[in-house]
SETOR-267095 format. One line per 5 residues: number of its first residue (from 1); their letters; for each residue x, y, z of C-alpha. Coordinates in steps of 0.001 Angstrom, whole numbers, plus 500000, padded with zeros to 6 digits. Example, Ala and Ser with C-alpha at 12.3 -4.5 7.8 and 13.67 -1.06 7.14 Angstrom:
1> as> 512300 495500 507800 ~ 513670 498940 507140
This chain:
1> xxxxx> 962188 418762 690648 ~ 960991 414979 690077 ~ 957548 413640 689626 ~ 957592 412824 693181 ~ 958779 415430 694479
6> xxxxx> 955925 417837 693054 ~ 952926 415190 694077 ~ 954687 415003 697589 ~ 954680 419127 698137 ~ 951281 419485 696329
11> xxxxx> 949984 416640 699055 ~ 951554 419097 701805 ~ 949998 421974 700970 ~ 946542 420023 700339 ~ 946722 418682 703871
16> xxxxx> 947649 422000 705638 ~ 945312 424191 707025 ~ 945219 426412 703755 ~ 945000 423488 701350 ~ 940857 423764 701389
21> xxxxx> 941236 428150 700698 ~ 944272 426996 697845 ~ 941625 424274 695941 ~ 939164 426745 696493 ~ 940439 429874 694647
26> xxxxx> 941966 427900 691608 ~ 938627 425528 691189 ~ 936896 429143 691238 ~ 939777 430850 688821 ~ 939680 427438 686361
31> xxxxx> 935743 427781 686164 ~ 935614 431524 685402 ~ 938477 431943 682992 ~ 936694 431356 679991 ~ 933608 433577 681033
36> xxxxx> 935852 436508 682058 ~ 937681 436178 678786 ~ 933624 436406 676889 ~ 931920 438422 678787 ~ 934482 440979 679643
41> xxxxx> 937697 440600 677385 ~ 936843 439424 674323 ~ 933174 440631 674870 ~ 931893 439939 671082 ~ 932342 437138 668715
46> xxxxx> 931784 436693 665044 ~ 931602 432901 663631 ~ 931725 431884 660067 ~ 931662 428540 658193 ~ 932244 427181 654538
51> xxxxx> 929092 425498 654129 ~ 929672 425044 649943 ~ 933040 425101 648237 ~ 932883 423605 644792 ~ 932181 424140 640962
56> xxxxx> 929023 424221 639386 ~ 929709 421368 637146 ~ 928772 420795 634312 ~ 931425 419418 631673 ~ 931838 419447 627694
61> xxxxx> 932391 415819 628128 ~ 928988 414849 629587 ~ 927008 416363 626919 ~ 928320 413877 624278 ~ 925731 411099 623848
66> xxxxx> 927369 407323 623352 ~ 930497 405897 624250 ~ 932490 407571 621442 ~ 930578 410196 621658 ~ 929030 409732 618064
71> xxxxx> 926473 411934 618983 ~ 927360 415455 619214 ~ 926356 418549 621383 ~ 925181 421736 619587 ~ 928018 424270 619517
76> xxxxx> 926613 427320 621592 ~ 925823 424576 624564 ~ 929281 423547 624342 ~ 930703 426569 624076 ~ 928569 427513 627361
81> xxxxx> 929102 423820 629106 ~ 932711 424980 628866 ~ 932745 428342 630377 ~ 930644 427063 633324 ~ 933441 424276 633962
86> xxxxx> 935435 427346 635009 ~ 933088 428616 637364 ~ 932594 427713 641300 ~ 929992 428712 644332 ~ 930810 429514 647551
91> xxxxx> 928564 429494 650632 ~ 929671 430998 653960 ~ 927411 431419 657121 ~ 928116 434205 658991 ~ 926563 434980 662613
96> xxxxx> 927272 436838 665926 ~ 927653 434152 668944 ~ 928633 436008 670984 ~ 926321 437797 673807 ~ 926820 441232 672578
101> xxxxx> 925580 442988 669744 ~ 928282 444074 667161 ~ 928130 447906 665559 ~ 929826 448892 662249 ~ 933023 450909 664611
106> xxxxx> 933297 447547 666730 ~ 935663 446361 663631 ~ 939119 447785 663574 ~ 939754 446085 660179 ~ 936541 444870 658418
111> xxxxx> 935268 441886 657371 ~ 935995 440621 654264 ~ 936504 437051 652585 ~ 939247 436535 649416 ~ 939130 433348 647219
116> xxxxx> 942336 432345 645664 ~ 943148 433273 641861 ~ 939460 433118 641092 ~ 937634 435939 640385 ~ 934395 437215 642015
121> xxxxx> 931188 437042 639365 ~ 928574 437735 641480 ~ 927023 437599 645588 ~ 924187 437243 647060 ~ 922774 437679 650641
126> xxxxx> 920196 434941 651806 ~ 918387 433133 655135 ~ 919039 436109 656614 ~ 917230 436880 660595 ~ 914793 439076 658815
131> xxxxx> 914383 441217 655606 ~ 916078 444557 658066 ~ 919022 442230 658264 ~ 919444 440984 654556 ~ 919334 444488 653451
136> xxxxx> 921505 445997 655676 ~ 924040 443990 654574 ~ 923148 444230 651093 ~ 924408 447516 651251 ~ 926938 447565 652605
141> xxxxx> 928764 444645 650666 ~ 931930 445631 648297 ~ 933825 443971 645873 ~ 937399 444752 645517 ~ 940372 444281 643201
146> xxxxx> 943586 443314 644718 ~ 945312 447149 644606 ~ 941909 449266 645085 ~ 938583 448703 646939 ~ 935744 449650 645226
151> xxxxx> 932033 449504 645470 ~ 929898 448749 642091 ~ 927005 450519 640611 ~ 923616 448544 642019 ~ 922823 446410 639358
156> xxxxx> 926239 446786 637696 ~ 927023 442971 638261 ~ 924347 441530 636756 ~ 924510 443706 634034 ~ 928481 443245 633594
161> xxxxx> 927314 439248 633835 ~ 924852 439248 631266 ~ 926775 441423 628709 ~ 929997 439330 629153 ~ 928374 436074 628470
166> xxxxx> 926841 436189 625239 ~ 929820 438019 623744 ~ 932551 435167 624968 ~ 929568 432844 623104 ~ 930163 434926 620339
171> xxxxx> 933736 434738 620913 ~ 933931 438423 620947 ~ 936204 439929 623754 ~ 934450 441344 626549 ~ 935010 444794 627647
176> xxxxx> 937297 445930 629870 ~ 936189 445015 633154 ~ 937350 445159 636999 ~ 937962 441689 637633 ~ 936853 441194 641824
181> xxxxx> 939244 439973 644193 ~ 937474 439582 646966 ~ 934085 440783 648991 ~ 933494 442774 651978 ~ 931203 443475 654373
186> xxxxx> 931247 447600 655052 ~ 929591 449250 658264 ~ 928230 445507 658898 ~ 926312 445353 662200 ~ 924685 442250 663683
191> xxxxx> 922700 441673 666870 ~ 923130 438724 669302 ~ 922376 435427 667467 ~ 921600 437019 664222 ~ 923108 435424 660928
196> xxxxx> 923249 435517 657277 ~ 924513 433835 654268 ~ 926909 435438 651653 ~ 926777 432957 648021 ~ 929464 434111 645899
201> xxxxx> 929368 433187 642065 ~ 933286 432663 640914 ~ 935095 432003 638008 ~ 938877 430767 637301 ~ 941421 433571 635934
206> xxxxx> 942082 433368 631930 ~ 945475 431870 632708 ~ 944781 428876 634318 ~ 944020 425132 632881 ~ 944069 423110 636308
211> xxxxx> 941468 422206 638916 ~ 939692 424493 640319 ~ 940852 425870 643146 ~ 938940 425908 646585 ~ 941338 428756 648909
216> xxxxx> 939466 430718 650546 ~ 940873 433218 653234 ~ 939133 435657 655627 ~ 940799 439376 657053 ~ 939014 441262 659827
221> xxxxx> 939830 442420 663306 ~ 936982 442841 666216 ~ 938139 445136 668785 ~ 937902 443206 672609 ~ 936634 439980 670105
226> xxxxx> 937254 437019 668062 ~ 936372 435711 664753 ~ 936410 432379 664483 ~ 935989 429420 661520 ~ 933741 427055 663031
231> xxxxx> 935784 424481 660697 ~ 938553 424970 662143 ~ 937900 425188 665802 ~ 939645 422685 667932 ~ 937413 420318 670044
236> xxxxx> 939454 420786 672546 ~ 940071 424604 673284 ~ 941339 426087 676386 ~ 938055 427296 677477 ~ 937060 423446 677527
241> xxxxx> 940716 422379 679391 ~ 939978 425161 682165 ~ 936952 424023 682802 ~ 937591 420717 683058 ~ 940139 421547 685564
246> xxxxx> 937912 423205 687694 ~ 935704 420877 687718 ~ 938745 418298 688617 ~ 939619 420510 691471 ~ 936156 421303 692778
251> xxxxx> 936028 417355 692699 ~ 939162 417744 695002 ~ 937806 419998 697248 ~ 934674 418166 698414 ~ 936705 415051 698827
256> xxxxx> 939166 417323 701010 ~ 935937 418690 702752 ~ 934736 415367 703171 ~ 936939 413594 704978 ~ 938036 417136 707144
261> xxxxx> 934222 416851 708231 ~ 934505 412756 708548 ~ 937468 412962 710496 ~ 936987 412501 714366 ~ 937428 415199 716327
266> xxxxx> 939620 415025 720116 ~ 937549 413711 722689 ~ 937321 417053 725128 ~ 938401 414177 727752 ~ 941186 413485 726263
271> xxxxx> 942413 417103 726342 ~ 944685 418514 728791 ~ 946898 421696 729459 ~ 950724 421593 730297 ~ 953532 420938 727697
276> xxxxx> 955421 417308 726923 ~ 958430 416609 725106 ~ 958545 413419 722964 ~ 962519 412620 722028 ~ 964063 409073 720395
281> xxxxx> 963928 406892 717277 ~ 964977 409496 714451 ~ 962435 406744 712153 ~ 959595 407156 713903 ~ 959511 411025 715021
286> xxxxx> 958235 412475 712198 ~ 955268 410706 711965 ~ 954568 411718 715898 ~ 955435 415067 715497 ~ 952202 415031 712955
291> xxxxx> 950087 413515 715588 ~ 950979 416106 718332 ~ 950079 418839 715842 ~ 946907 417616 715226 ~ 946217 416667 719088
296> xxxxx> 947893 420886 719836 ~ 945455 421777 716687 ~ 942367 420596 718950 ~ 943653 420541 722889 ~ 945052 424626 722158
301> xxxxx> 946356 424188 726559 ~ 948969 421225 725134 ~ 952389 421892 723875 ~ 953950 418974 722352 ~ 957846 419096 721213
306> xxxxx> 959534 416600 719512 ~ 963272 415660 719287 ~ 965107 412626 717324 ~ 968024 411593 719573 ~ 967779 408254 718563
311> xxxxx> 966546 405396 719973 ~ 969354 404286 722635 ~ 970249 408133 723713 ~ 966328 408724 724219 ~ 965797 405645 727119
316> xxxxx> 969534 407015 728673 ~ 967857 410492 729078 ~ 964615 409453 730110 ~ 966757 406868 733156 ~ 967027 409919 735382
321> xxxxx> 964162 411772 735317 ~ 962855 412470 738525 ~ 959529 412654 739942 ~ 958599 416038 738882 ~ 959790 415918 735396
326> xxxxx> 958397 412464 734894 ~ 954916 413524 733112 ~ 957277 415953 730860 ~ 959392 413328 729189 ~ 958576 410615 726841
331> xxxxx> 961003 408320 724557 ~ 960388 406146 721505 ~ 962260 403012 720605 ~ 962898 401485 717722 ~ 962092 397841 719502
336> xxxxx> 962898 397140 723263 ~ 965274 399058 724700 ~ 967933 396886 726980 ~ 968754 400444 728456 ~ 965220 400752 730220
341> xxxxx> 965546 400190 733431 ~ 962352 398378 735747 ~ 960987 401675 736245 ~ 960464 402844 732699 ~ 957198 401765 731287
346> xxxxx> 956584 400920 727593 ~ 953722 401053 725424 ~ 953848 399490 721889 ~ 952410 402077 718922 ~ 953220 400510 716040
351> xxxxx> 954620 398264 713590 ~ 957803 399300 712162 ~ 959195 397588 708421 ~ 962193 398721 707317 ~ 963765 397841 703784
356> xxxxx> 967483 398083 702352 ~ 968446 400844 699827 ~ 971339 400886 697856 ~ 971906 403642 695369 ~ 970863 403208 691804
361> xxxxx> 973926 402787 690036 ~ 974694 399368 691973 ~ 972258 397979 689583 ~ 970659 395500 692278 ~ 966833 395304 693560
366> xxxxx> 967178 392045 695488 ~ 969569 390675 697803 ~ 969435 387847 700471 ~ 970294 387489 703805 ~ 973986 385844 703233
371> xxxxx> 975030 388445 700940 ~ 973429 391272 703074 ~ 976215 390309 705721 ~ 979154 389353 703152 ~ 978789 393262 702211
376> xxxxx> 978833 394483 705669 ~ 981976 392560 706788 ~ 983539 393370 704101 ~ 983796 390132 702146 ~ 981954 391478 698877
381> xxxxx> 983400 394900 698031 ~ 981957 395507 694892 ~ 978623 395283 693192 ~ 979928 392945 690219 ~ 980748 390225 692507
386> xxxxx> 976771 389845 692882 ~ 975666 390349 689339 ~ 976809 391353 685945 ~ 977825 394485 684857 ~ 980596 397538 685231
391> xxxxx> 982342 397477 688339 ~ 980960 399571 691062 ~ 982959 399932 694526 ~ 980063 399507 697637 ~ 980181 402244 699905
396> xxxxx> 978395 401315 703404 ~ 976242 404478 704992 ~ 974933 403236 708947 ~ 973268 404907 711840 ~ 975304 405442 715254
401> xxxxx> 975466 403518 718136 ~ 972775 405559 719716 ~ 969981 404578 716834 ~ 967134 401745 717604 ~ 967363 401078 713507
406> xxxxx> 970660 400022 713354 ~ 969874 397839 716719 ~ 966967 396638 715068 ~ 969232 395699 711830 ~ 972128 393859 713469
411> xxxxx> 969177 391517 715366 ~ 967400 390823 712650 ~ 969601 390619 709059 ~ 973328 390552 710420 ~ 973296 388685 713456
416> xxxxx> 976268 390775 714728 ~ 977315 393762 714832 ~ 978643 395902 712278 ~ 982442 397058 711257 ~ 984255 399929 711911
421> xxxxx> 983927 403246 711096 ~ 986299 403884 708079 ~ 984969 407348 706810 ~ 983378 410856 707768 ~ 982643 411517 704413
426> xxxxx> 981002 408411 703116 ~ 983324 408879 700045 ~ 986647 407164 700837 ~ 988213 405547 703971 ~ 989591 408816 705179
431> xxxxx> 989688 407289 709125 ~ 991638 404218 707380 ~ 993111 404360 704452 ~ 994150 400835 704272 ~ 990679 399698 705113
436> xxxxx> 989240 397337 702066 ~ 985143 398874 702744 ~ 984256 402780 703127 ~ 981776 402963 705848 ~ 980376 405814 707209
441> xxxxx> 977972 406856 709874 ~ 975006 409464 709955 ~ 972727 410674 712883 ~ 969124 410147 711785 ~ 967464 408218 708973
446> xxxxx> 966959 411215 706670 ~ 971041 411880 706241 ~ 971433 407704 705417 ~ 968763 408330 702435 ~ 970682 411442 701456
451> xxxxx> 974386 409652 701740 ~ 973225 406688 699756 ~ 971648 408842 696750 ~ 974401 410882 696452 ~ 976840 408010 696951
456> xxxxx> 977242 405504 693505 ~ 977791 402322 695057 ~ 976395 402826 698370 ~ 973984 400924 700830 ~ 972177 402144 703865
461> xxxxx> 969074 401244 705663 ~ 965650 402996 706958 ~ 962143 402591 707645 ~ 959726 401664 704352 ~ 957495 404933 704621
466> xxxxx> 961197 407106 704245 ~ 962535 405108 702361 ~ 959641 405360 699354 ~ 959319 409145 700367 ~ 963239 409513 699116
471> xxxxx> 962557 406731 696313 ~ 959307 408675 694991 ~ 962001 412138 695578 ~ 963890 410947 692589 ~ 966758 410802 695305
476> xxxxx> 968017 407873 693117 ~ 967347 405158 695791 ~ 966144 401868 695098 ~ 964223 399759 697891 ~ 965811 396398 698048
481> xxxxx> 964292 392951 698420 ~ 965213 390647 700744 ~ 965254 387349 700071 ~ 962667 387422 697951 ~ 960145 389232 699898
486> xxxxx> 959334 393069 699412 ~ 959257 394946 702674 ~ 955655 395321 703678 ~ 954065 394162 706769 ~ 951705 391456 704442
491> xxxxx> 955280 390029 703769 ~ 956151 389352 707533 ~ 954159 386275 707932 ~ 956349 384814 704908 ~ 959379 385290 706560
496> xxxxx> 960456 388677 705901 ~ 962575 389600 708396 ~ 963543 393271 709012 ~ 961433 395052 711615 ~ 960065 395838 714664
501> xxxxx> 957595 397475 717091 ~ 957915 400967 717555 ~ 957599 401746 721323 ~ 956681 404722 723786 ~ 958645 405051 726616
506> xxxxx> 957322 406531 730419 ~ 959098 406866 733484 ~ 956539 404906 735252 ~ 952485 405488 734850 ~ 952216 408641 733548
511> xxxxx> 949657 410812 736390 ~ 945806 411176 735781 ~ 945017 413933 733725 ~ 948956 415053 732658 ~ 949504 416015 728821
516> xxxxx> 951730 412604 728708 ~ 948542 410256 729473 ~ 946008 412404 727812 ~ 948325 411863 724445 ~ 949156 408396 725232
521> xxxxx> 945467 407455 725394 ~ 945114 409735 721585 ~ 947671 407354 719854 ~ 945055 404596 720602 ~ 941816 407005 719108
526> xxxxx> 940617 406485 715273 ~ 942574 409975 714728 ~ 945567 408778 715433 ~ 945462 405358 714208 ~ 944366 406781 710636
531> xxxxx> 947427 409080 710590 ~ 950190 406088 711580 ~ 948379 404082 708629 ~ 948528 406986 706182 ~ 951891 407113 706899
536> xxxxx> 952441 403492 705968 ~ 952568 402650 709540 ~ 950375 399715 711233 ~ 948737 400374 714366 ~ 949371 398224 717376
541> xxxxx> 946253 399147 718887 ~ 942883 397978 716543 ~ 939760 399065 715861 ~ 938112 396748 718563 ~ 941068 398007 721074
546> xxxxx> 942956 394548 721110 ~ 946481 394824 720006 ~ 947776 393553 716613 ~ 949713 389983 717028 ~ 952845 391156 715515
551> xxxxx> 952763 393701 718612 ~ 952385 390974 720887 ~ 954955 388622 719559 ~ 957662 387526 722567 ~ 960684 388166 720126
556> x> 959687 391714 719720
C-alpha cells in the first residue's frame, strides 16, 4: 500500500463516526506507555555515570628540571613518579531514580563494575545521602579476581597498599597477592533518590607498556528494572517518541473536536421524513452520497439512496415519472442534459473540472488541444510521436454513451465525437482486429482510472477530485495539462477548457415539505457547501446565496 493510499484510509476512519473514540484511545495509550512500563513493569531503576576516568599523572619526565634535563630528580621520587604513571582513578555515581526503593533480593545478578586489564588498588565510598547509607555500602563492597569472588579482610587493602609500595621502591618483589578484577556491590539497598559515589584506585597489569587504558564495563540484573549509564542514554528514547505522539494525536483530537462542534448542524426546518433516490453522473455521486449521509445522520425520518447510471440514462429515467413518484426521483448531470424534457427542472450544484490522465509509462504530463484529438481519431498511435523516448502503443479507455463526462469531453476538447469501440478488454482491438487504435469503454469514472493504471500506454478522462484520489493511490496515473494550464477552477478564467456545471435534476418543483426539497434546499446550507469544497468541488451557490458566475455562464 502507497503513501496515499494509507493517508487516504487513515482520513476515512478520522472522519467516521469512530474516528474521535480511535484518536482518543491511542493519544491515551501513546501518553501512558512509558508510565506503565515505570511504575508497573520495570518498577525500579538504578542509574550510574563515569564522572572521572583517567590517570593520576604524574610522569618521570616532568620532574627533570631544564630543557635537557641537566638537572636531575632524586632516585626514590623517580622510582615512585614512575609507578604512579601506571596508576588511574575512577569515579562512578551511582543512584536509584526510580520511584521505588530497591532491597538487596531485588537484584537477580548483582551489581558490580570491571575495569579492563587494570587491576583494582583500592575503593572508596563518598557523598553518600547520609552516613547510614555510606556504610551500608561499605560493607557490603567486594573485590574479586577474575575466577573467584572474594571479600578482603577490613583494612587488608590499605595494608596490602602500604606494604607493596615501599618494597617495589626497594625493588624487592612484593608478596604474593590477589590481584582485583573488579568491585561489587553485595546485599546493596538504596531508597528512592538516594546515591553514592564508588572511587576506585587502579593500576596497569605488569605486562603492559601502552596507554593506559580507560574500559570500564558494568554486570547486574534488576528484577521488573533497568540499569542504565546516564552516558550513554539516547536523547531520544522511546519513552520521549511515545509521548510525543500522544501529544501529536491529542493535538489531532481537539482539532477533530473542534470543527465536529464548529460544524453547523441541519436546520430542524430543513428536515423531513419519507425516502428519495438520487441516480446519474457516475463523477459526481460519490460526493452526494456523503451529503445524504450527513443530512440521514441529522433528519433520522429521511432515507436517501444513491445510484450512478450516468448522466444521459439518469434524465431518460427521470422523463416518465409520474405524479406520484415525482418527489422520489432526482438525477444529476454532468452539464445540461438535451434529454430533459420542458417539464424537468434543473438546479446547478456545482462546478465540475475534469483533467486528462494517461498512464505513467507514456512519459507525458502536458498535452494540447490538437494533439488531444490527433490521439482520439487515431492519427497519433503512439506516445513517441509526441516526445522522445521508447515506443509506447496508446491505448484509449472512454465512458459510454450514457455518461455526462464523456458529453462534457467531446463539447469541450474534441469538438466531435469519439471513434469506435475496438476493445472489451482495453488491451488489444479484440472487436477489430484490423483497427490501428485500441479503445475501450467503461461504465463509471472509477473503472476509466483503474483501466488507465493498469494499461501502459493508455489515456482516459475523469473529474480532478478522482482523478488525484487515484494519482495520490499510487494507481500510476498522471494528471495531464492541457495546453498549458493545470486543471483547477483558478485556471478557467485563462482558458482552460474542460468542465462543467454539475446539475440536479426534478420532475418539476419538487412539493412543500417532501425529502426532495428539504435536501435540495441542504445542498445550498454552509454544511453542504463545506463538504462539495472539501471534496475539491466549487459551490454554485455562495456564502451570500448568489450563484458563482461560472454557474451562470450561457455556454454551460
Amino acid at each position: 500500500m502507497g503513501v496515499g493510499a494509507t493517508m487516504q484510509s487513515l482520513a476515512e476512519i478520522l472522519s467516521s463516526d469512530s474516528g474521535s473514540l480511535v484518536l482518543g484511545i491511542a493519544a491515551l495509550v501513546a501518553i501512558a506507555a512509558p508510565f506503565i512500563d515505570r511504575y508497573f513493569i520495570r518498577r525500579r531503576r538504578l542509574a550510574f555515570r563515569v564522572l572521572y576516568n583517567s590517570k593520576i599523572g604524574l610522569s618521570p619526565i616532568d620532574l627533570h628540571d631544564g630543557e635537557n634535563g641537566s638537572a636531575q630528580a632524586d632516585p626514590q621520587l623517580e622510582r615512585t613518579a614512575r609507578l604512579l604513571s601506571r596508576m588511574s582513578v575512577v569515579v562512578i555515581r551511582i543512584r536509584n531514580t526510580g520511584g521505588f526503593d530497591i532491597a538487596p533480593e531485588d537484584f537477580e545478578i548483582p551489581l558490580s563494575f570491571t575495569f579492563g586489564n587494570r587491576i583494582v588498588w583500592d575503593a572508596r565510598v563518598s557523598d553518600a545521602s547520609d552516613d547510614g547509607l555510606r556504610q551500608h555500602v561499605r560493607d557490603g563492597l567486594e573485590f574479586f579476581t577474575r575466577e573467584t569472588p572474594q571479600r578482603p579482610v577490613e583494612g587488608a587493602k590499605l595494608s596490602r597498599v602500604r606494604a607493596w609500595l615501599p618494597k617495589r621502591l626497594a625493588e624487592t618483589p612484593a608478596p604474593e597477592a590477589p590481584e582485583w578484577h573488579g568491585v561489587r556491590f553485595a546485599r546493596l539497598s538504596l531508597k528512592r533518590k538516594e546515591k553514592f559515589k564508588l572511587v576506585v584506585v587502579l593500576r596497569e597489569s605488569d605486562g603492559h607498556d601502552g596507554e593506559i587504558s580507560k574500559d570500564i564495563d558494568h554486570h547486574a540484573r534488576l528484577a521488573a528494572g533497568r540499569i542504565k549509564d546516564d552516558r550513554k542514554q539516547r536523547r531520544i528514547t522511546w519513552p520521549v517518541v511515545t509521548t510525543a505522539v500522544g501529544v501529536l494525536l491529542t493535538g489531532a483530537l481537539l482539532a477533530t473536536l473542534i470543527v465536529s462542534w464548529s460544524r453547523p448542524s441541519v436546520d430542524s426546518a430543513l428536515c423531513a421524513a419519507g425516502k428519495l433516490s438520487v441516480e446519474g453522473s457516475s463523477a459526481f455521486v460519490p460526493i452526494i452520497d456523503s451529503i445524504a449521509a450527513e443530512y440521514h445522520g441529522q433528519c433520522d425520518g429521511a432515507a436517501i439512496t444513491t445510484h450512478a447510471t450516468g448522466s444521459v440514462t439518469g434524465v431518460r429515467a427521470l422523463a416518465p415519472v409520474d405524479a406520484a413518484g415525482k418527489d422520489e426521483l432526482a438525477v444529476l448531470s454532468d452539464g445540461r442534459s438535451g434529454e430533459a424534457g420542458p417539464d424537468l427542472e434543473a438546479k446547478a450544484v456545482a462546478v465540475v473540472v475534469y483533467s486528462l490522465v494517461v498512464n505513467r509509462a507514456a512519459g507525458v504530463d502536458r498535452l494540447t488541444t490538437q494533439q488531444v484529438r490527433d490521439i482520439f481519431s487515431g492519427r497519433v498511435r503512439n506516445w513517441d510521436q509526441l516526445r522522445p523516448g521508447p515506443s509506447v502503443p496508446i491505448g484509449i479507455v472512454g465512458r459510454g454513451q450514457e455518461s455526462g463526462t464523456r458529453k462534457t469531453f467531446e463539447q469541450k476538447v474534441l469538438g466531435g465525437a469519439e471513434d469506435r469501440l475496438t476493445s472489451d478488454s482495453c488491451r488489444k482491438p479484440e472487436r477489430d482486429p484490423a483497427a490501428a487504435t485500441t479503445r475501450c469503454e467503461r461504465g463509471t469514472t472509477a473503472e476509466v482510472l483503474t483501466e488507465v493504471g493498469a494499461v501502459p500506454g493508455a489515456i482516459g478522462y475523469a473529474d480532478v477530485p478522482a482523478a488525484k484520489t487515484a494519482a495520490a493511490r499510487d494507481q500510476q496515473v498522471t494528471i495531464v495539462q492541457l495546453d498549458g494550464h493545470y486543471p483547477d477552477v483558478t485556471t478557467i478564467g485563462a482558458g482552460y477548457r474542460f468542465w462543467t456545471v454539475e446539475y440536479l435534476y426534478t420532475k418539476g418543483v419538487p412539493a412543500n415539505g417532501s425529502v426532495l426539497k428539504r435536501f435540495l434546499d441542504y445542498l445550498a446550507s454552509p454544511t453542504a457547501r463545506a463538504e462539495l469544497q472539501d471534496a475539491g468541488y466549487t459551490p454554485c451557490v455562495a456564502k451570500d446565496g448568489l450563484l458563482d458566475p461560472l454557474c451562470t455562464r450561457p455556454d454551460i
